[in-house]
N, C-alpha and C positions, 0 to 999 in steps of 0.2 A: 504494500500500500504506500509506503515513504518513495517509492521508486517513482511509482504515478503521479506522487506529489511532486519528486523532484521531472520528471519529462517534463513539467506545465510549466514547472520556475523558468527549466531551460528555454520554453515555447515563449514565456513571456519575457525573458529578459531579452532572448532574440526579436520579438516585435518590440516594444521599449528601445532596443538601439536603433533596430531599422527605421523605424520614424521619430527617430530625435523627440519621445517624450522623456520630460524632468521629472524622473524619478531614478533613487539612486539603484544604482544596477550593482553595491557590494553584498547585501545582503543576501539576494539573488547567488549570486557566486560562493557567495561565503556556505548556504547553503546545499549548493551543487557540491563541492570541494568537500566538504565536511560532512557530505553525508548525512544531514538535520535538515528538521522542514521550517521552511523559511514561518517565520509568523505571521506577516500578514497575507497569505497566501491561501487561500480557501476555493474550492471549487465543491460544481453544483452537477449534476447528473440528469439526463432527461429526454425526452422524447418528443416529437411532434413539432418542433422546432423545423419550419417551412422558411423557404426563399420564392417565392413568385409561386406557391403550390406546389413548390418540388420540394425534398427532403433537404437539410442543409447541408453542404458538404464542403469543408475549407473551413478560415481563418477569416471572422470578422470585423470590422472595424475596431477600436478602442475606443468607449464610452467614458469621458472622463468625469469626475467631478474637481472642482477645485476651491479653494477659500475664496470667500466671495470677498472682492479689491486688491486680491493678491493674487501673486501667478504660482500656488501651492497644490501639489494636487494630494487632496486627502484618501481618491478613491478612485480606481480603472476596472472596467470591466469591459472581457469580450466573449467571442464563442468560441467552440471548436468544432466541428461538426464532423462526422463519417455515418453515412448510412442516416439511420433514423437515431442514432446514437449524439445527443448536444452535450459538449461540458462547455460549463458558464465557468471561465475563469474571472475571479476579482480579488486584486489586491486592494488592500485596506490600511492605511496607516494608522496605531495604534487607539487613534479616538473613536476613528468609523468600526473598530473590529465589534464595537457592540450593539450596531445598527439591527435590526429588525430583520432585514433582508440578508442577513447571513444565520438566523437561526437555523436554518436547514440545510447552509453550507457544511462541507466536509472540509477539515482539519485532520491531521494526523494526531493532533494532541486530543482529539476527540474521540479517538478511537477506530474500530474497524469496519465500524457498519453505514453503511452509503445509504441515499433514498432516492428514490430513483423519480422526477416529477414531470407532471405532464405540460408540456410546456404548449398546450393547446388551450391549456384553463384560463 
């Protein structure tokens, strides 16, 4: 399970460089390198996730959020898609990590049981 979590760090530190978003990318690494799952690093599992009626499939955009009059970002999220299979990856920095919208999220610190959600609801 720490493996999956670490592919997604990789997935996302590599989108984060390719499009020059300001977030620190040591953490990330630090992570990868050390074999530990990054902290603000959570992903979501799920199905029914469409692009034009077809099933998703690829790598999509990055959804940011940021402090609002500053250029901070407290929060990214994107997709991952194969098949009818979606993971919602989102990083969080440590104030967002207790936002609403990650109580269903999957952590490694959380343990080993995944939920799998229908992303048609």
């Amino acid at each position: 399970m720490l493996n999956v979590h670490l592919y997604f760090a990789k997935l996302f530190g590599c989108h984060i460089a390719d499009l020059n978003v300001a977030i620190d990318l040591s953490p990330f690494r630090r992570a990868i390198l050390d074999s530990v799952a990054h902290p603000g690093l959570y992903l979501n599992f799920g199905f029914g996730l469409t692009d034009g009626g077809e099933p998703h499939v690829g790598t999509s955009d990055i959804e940011l959020v940021t402090k609002s009059g500053a250029n901070t970002i407290l929060a990214a999220t994107w997709f991952q898609g194969v098949a009818n299979l979606s993971v919602r990856v989102t990083f969080a920095d440590a104030e967002r990590q207790r936002l609403k919208s990650l109580a269903d999220a999957w952590h490694p610190d959380r343990g080993t049981s995944l939920r799998i959600v229908d992303y048609t609801r």
